[in-house]
mmCIF file of the C-alpha atoms, coordinates in Angstrom:
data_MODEL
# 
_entry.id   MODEL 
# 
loop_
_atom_site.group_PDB 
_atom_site.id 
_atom_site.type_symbol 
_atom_site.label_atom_id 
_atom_site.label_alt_id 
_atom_site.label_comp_id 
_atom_site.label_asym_id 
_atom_site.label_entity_id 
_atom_site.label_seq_id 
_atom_site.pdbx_PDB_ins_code 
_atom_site.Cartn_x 
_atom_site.Cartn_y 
_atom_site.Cartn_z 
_atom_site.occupancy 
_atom_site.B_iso_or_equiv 
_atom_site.pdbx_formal_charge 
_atom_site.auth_seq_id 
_atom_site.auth_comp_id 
_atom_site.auth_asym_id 
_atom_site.auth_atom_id 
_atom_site.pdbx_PDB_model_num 
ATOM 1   C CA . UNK A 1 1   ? -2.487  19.335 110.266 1.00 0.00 ? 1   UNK A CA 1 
ATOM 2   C CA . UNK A 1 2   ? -2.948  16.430 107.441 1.00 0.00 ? 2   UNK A CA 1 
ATOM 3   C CA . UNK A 1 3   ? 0.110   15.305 105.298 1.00 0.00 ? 3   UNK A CA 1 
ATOM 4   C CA . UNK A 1 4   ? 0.241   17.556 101.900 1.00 0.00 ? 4   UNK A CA 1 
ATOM 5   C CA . UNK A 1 5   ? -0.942  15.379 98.869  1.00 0.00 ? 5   UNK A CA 1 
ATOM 6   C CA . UNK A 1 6   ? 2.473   14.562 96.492  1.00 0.00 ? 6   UNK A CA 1 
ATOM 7   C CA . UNK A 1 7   ? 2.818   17.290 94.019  1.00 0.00 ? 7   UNK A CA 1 
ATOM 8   C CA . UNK A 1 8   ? 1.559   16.191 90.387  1.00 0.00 ? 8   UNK A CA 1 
ATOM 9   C CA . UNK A 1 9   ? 4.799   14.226 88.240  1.00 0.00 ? 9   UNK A CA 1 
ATOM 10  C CA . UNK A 1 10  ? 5.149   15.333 84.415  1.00 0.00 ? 10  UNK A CA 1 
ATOM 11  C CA . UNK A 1 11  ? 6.872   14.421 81.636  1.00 0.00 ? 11  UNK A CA 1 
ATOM 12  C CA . UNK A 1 12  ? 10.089  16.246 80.793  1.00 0.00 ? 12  UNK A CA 1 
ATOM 13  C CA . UNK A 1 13  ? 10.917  16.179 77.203  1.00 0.00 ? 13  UNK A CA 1 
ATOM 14  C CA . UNK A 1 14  ? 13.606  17.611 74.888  1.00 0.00 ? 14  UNK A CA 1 
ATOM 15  C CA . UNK A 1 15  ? 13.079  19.606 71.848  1.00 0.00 ? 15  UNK A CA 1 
ATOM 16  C CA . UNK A 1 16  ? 12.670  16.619 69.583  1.00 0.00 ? 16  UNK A CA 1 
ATOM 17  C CA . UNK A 1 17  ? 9.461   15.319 71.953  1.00 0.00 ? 17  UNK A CA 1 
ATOM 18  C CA . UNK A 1 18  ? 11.700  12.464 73.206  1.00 0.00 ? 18  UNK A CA 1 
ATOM 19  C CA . UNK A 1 19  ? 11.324  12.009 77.402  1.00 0.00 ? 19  UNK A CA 1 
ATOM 20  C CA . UNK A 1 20  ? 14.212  12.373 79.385  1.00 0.00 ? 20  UNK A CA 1 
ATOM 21  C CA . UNK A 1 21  ? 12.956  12.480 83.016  1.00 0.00 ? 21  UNK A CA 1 
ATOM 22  C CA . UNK A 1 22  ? 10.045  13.675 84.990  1.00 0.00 ? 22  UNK A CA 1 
ATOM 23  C CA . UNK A 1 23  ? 9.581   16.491 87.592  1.00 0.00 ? 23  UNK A CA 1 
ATOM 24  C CA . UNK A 1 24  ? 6.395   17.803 89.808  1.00 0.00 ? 24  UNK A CA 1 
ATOM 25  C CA . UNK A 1 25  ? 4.267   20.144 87.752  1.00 0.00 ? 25  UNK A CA 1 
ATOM 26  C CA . UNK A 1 26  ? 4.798   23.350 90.372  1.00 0.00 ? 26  UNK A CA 1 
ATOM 27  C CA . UNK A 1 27  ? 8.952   22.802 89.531  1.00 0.00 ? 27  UNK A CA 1 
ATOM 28  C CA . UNK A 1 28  ? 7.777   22.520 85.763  1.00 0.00 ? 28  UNK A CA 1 
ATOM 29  C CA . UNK A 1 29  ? 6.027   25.296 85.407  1.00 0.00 ? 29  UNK A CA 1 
ATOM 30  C CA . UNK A 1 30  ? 8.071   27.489 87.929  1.00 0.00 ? 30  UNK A CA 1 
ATOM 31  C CA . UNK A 1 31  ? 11.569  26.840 86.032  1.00 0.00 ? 31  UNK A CA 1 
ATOM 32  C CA . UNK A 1 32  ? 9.923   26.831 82.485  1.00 0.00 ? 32  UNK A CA 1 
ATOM 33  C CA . UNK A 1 33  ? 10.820  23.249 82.046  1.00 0.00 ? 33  UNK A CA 1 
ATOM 34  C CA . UNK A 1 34  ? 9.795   21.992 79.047  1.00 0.00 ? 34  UNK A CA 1 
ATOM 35  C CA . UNK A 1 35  ? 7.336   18.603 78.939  1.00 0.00 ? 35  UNK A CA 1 
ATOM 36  C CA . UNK A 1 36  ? 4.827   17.143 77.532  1.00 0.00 ? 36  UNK A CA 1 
ATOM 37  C CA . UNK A 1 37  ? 1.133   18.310 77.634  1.00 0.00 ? 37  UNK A CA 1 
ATOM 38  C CA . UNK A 1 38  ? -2.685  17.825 75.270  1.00 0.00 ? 38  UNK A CA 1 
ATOM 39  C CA . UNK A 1 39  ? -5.412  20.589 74.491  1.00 0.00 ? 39  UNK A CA 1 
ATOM 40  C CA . UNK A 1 40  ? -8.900  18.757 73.376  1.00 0.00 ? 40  UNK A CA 1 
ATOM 41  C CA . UNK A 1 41  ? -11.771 20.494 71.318  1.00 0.00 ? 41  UNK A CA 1 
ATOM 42  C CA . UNK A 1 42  ? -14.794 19.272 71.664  1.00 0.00 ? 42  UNK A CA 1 
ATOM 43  C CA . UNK A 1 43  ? -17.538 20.304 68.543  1.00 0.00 ? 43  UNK A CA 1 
ATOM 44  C CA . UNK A 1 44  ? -21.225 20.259 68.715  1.00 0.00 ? 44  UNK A CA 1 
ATOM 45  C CA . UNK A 1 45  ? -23.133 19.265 65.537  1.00 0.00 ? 45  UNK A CA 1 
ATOM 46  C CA . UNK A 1 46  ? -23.701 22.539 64.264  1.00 0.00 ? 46  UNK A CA 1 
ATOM 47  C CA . UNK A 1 47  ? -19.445 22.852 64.447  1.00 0.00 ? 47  UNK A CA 1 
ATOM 48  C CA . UNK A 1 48  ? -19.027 25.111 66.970  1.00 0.00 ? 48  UNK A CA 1 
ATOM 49  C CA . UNK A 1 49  ? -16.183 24.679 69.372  1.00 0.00 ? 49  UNK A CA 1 
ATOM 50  C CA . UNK A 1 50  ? -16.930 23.879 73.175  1.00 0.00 ? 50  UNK A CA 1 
ATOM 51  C CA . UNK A 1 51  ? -14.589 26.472 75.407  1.00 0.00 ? 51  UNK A CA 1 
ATOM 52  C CA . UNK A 1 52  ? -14.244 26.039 79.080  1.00 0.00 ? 52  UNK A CA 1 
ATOM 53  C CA . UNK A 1 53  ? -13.553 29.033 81.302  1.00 0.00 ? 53  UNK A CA 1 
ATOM 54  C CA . UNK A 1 54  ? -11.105 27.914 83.829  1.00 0.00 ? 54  UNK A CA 1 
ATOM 55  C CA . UNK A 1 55  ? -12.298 28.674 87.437  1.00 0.00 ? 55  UNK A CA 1 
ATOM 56  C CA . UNK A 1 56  ? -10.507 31.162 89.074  1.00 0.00 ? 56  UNK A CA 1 
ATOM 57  C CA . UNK A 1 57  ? -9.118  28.774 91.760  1.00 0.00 ? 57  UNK A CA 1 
ATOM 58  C CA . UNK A 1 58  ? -6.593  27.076 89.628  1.00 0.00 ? 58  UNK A CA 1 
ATOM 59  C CA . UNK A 1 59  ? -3.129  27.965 89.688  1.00 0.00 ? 59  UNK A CA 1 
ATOM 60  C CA . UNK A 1 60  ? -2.757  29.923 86.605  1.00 0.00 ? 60  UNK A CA 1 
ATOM 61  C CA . UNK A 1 61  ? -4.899  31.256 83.679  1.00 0.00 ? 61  UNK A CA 1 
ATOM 62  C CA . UNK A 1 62  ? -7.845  31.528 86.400  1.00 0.00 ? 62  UNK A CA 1 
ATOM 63  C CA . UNK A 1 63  ? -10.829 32.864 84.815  1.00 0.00 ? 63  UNK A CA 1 
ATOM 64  C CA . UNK A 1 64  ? -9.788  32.629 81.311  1.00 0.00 ? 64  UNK A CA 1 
ATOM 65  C CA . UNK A 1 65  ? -11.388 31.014 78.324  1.00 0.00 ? 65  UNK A CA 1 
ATOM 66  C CA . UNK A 1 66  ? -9.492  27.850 76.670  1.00 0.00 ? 66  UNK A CA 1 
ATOM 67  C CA . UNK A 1 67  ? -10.287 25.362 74.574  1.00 0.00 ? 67  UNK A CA 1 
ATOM 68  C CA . UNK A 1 68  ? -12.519 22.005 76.092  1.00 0.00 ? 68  UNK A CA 1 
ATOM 69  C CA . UNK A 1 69  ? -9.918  20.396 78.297  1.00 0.00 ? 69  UNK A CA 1 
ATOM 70  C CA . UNK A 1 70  ? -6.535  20.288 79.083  1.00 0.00 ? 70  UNK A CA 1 
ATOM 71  C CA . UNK A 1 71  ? -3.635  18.847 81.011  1.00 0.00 ? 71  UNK A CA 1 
ATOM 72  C CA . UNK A 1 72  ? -0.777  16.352 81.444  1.00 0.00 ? 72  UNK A CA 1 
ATOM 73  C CA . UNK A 1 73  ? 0.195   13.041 80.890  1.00 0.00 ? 73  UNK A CA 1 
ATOM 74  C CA . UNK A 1 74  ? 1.796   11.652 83.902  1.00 0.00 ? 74  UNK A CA 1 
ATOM 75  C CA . UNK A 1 75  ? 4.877   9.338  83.692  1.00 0.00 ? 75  UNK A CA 1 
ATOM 76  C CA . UNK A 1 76  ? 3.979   6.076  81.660  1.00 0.00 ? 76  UNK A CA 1 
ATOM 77  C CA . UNK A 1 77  ? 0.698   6.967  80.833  1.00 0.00 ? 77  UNK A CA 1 
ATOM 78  C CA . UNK A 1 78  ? -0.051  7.362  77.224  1.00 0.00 ? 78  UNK A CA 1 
ATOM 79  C CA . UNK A 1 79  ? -1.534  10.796 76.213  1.00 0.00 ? 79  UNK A CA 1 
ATOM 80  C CA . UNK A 1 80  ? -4.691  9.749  74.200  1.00 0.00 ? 80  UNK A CA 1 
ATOM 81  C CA . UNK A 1 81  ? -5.525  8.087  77.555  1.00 0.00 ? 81  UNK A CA 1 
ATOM 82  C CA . UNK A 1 82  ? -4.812  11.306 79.798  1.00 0.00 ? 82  UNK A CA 1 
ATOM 83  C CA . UNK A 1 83  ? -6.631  13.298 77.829  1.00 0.00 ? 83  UNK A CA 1 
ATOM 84  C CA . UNK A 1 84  ? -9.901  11.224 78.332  1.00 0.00 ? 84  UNK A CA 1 
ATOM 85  C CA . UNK A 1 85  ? -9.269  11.085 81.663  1.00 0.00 ? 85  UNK A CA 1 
ATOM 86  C CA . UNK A 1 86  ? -9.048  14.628 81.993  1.00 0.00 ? 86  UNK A CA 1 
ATOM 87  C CA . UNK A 1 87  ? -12.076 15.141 79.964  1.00 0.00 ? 87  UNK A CA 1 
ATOM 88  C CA . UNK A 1 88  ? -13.893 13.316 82.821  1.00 0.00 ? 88  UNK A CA 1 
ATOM 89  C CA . UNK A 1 89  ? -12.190 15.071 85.010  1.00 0.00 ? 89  UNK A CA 1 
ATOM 90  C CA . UNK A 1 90  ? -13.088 18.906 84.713  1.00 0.00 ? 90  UNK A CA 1 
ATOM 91  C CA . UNK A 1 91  ? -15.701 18.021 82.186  1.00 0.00 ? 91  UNK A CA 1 
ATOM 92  C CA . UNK A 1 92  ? -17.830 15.323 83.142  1.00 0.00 ? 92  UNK A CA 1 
ATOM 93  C CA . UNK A 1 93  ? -17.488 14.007 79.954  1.00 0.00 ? 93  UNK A CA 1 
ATOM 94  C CA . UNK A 1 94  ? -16.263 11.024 77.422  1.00 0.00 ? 94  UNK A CA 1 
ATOM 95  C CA . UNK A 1 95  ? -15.315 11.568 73.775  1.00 0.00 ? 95  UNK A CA 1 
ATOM 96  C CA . UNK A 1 96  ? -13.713 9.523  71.252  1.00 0.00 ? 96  UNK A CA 1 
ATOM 97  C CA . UNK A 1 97  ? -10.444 11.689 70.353  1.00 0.00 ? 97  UNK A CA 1 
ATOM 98  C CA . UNK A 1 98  ? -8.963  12.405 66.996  1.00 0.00 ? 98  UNK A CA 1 
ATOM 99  C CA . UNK A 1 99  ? -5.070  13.742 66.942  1.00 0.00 ? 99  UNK A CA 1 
ATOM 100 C CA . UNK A 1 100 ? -5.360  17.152 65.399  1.00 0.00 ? 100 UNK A CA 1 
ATOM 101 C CA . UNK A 1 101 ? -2.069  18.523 65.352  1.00 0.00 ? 101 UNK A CA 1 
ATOM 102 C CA . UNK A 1 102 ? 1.283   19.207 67.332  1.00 0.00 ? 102 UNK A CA 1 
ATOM 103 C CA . UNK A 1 103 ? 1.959   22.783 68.814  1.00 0.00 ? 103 UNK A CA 1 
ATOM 104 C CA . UNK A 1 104 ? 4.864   23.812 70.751  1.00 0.00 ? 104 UNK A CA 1 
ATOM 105 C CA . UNK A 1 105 ? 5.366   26.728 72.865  1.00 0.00 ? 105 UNK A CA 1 
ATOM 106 C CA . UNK A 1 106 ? 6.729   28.599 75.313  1.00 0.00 ? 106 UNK A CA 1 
ATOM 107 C CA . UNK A 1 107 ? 5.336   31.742 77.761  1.00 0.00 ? 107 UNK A CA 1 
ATOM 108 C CA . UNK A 1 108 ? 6.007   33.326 80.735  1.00 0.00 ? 108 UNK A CA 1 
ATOM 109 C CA . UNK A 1 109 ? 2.352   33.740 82.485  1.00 0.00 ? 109 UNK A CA 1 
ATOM 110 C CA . UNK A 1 110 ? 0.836   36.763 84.649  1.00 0.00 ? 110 UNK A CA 1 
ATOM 111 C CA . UNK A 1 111 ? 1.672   35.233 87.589  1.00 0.00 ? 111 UNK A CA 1 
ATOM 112 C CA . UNK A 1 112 ? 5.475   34.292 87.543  1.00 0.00 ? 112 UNK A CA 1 
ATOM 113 C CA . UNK A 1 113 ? 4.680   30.667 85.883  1.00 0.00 ? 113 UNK A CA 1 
ATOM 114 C CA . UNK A 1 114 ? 5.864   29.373 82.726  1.00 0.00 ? 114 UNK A CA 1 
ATOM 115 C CA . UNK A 1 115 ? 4.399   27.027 79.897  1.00 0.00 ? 115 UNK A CA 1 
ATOM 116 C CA . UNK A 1 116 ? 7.276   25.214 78.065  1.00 0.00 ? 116 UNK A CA 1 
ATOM 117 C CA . UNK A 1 117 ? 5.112   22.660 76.297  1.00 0.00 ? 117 UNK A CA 1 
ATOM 118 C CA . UNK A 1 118 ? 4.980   20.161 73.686  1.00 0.00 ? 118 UNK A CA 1 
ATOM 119 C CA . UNK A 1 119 ? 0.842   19.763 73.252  1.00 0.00 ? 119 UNK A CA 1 
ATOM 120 C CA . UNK A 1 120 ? -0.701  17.364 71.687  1.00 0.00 ? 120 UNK A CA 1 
ATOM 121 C CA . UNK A 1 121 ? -3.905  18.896 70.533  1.00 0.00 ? 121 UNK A CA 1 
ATOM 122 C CA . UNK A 1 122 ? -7.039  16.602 69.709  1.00 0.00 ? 122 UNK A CA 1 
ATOM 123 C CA . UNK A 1 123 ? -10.779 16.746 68.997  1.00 0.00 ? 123 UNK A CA 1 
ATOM 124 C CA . UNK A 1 124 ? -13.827 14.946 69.278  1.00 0.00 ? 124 UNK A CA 1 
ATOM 125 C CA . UNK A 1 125 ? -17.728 15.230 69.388  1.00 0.00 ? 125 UNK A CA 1 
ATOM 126 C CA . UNK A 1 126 ? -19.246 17.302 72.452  1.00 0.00 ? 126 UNK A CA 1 
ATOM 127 C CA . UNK A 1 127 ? -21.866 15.195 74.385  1.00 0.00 ? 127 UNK A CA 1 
ATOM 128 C CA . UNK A 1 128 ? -25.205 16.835 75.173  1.00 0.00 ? 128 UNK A CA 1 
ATOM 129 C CA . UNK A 1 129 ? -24.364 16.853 78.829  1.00 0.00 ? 129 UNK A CA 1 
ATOM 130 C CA . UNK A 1 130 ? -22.105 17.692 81.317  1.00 0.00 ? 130 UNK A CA 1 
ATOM 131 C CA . UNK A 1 131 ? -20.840 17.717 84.494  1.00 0.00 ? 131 UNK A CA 1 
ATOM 132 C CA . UNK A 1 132 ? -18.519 20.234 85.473  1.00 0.00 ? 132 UNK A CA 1 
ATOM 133 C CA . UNK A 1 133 ? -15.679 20.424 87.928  1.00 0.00 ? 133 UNK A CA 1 
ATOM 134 C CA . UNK A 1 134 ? -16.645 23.459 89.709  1.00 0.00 ? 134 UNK A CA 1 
ATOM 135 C CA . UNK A 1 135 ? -13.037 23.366 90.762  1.00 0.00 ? 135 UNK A CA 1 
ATOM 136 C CA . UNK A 1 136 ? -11.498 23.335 87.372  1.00 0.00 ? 136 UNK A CA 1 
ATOM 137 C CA . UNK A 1 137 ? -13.852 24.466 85.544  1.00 0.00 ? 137 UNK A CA 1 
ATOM 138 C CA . UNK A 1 138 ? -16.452 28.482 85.933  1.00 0.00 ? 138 UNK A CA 1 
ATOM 139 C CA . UNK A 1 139 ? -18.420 28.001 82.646  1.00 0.00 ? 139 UNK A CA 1 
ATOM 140 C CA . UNK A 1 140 ? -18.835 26.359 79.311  1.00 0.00 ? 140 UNK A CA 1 
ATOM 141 C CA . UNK A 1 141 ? -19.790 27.813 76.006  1.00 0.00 ? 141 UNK A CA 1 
ATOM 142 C CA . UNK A 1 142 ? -19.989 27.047 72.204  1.00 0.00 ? 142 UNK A CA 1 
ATOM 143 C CA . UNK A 1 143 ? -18.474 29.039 69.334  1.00 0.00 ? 143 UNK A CA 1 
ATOM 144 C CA . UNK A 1 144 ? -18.168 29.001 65.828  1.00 0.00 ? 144 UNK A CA 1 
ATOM 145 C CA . UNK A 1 145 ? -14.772 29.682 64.983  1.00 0.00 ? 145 UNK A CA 1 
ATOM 146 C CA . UNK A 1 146 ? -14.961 32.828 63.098  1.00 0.00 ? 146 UNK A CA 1 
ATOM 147 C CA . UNK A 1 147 ? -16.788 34.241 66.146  1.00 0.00 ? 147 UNK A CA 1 
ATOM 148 C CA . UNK A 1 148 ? -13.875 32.853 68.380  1.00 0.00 ? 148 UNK A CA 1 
ATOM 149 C CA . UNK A 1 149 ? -11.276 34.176 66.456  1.00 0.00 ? 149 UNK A CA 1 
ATOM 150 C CA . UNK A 1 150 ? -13.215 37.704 66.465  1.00 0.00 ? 150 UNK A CA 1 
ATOM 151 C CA . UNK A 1 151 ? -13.482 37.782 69.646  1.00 0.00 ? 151 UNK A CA 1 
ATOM 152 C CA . UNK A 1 152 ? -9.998  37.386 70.550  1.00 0.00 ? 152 UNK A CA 1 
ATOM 153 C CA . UNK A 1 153 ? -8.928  39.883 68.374  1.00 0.00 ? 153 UNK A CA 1 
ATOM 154 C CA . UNK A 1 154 ? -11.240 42.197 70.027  1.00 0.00 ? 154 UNK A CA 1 
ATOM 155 C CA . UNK A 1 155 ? -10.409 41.016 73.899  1.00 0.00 ? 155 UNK A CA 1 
ATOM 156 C CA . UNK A 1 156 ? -7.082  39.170 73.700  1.00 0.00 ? 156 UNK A CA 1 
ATOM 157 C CA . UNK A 1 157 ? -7.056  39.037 77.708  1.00 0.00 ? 157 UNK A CA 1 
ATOM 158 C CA . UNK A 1 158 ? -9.821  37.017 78.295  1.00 0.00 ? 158 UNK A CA 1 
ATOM 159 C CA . UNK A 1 159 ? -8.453  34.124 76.925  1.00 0.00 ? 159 UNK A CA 1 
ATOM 160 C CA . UNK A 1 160 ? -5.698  32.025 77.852  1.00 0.00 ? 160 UNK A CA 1 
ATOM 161 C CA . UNK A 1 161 ? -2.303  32.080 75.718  1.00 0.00 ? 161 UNK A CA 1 
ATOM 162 C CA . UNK A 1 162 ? -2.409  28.958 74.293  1.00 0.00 ? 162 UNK A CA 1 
ATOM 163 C CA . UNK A 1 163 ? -5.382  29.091 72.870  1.00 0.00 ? 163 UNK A CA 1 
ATOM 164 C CA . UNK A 1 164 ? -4.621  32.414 71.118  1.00 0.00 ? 164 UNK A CA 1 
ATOM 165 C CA . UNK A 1 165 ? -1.511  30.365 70.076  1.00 0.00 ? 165 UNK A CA 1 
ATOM 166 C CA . UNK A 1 166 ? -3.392  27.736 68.165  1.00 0.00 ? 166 UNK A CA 1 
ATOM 167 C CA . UNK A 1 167 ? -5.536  29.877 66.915  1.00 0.00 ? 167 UNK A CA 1 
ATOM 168 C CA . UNK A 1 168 ? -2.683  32.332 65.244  1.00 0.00 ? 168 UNK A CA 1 
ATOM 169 C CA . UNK A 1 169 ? -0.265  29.005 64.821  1.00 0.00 ? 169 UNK A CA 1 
ATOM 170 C CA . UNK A 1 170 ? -2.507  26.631 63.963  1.00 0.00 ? 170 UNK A CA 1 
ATOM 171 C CA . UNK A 1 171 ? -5.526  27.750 61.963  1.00 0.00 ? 171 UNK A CA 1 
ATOM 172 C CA . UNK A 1 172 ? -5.592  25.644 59.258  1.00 0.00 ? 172 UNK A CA 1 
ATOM 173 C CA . UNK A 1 173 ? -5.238  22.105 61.544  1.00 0.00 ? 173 UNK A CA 1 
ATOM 174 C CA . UNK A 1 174 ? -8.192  23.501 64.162  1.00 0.00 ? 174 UNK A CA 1 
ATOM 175 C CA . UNK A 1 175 ? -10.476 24.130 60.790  1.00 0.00 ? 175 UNK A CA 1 
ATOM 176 C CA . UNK A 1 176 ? -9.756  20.946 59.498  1.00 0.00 ? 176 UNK A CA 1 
ATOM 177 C CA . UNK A 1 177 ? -10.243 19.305 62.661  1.00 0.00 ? 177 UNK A CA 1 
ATOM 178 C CA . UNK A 1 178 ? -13.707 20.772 62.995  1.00 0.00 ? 178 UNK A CA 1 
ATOM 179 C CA . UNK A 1 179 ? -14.822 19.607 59.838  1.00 0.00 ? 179 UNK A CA 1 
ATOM 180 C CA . UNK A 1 180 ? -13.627 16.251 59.720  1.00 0.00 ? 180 UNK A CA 1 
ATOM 181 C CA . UNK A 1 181 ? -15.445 16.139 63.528  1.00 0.00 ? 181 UNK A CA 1 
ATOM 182 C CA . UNK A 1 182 ? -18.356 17.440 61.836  1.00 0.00 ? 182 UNK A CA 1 
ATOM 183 C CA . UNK A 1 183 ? -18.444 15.140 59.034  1.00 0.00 ? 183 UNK A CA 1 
ATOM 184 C CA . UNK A 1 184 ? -17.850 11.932 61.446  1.00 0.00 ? 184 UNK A CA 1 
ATOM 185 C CA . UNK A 1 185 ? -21.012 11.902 63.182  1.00 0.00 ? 185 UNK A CA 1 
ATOM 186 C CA . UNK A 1 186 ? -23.352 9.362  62.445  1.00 0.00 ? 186 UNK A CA 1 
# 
């Protein structure tokens, strides 16, 4: 039987975003430990948002659709630069990244998990292609966000919390974000 690979270190932060340790992401998210995380949207040129559904392997949210990409910094490594790696990643993909906004929250998930996190939520311009991660990553698919928005009213449980978060939360920022993504390509 081969050695297990080291479990994933995160940043643990307190309420005013300021680090104070690290732990592996299975503790994290099993004590509801709160620490520091990104969510990416990626927008065509016609403005619609790029959502991933997560493939049903990973640990939680399986099979639910979220925004592009997201993840974790790990211990000295700056966010902006996670997220980019992440993007290649699951995605396949490189973006230049705008900071959108800040969200924080907290939920217990369906399967005994819990998100305690401090996101820093970006955008940037979705390439023409991709590669996905079949092991992060079941499908990809653009919407405009009134039809995104719709839809979630109208089936809340296909999509993961977070998302639905920004979306009630954070309105304003993702809308802004879209059009200044919009507007910013040559």
């Amino acid at each position: 039987m081969g050695r297990r690979a080291a479990e994933e270190m995160l940043i643990l932060v307190d309420e005013r975003n300021r680090t104070i340790g690290r732990a592996g992401k299975r503790t994290i998210h099993t004590l509801g430990l709160l620490h520091r995380a990104f969510s990416i949207f990626l927008v065509d040129a016609a403005g619609r948002l790029l959502l991933q559904q997560r493939s049903r392997a990973k640990y939680h949210s399986g099979g639910l659709w979220a925004n592009s990409c997201c993840g974790h910094p790990q211990p000295g490594e700056r966010t902006q630069t996670a997220a980019r790696r992440r993007l290649g990643e699951e995605l396949g993909a490189s973006a230049r990244l705008r900071f959108g906004f800040r969200a924080r929250y907290r939920t217990g998930l369906a399967n005994g998990l819990v998100e305690n996190e401090i996101v820093y939520v970006y955008f940037g311009a979705a390439p023409d292609a991709l590669r996905l991660n079949p092991a992060e990553v079941r499908a990809v698919k653009p919407l405009t966000f009134a039809a995104l928005r719709a839809d979630i009213a109208r089936h809340p449980r296909r999509y993961a919390y977070w998302l639905r978060h920004y979306l009630k939360n954070h309105a304003a920022a993702i809308r802004r974000g879209i059009v200044s993504q919009k507007s910013g390509r040559g």
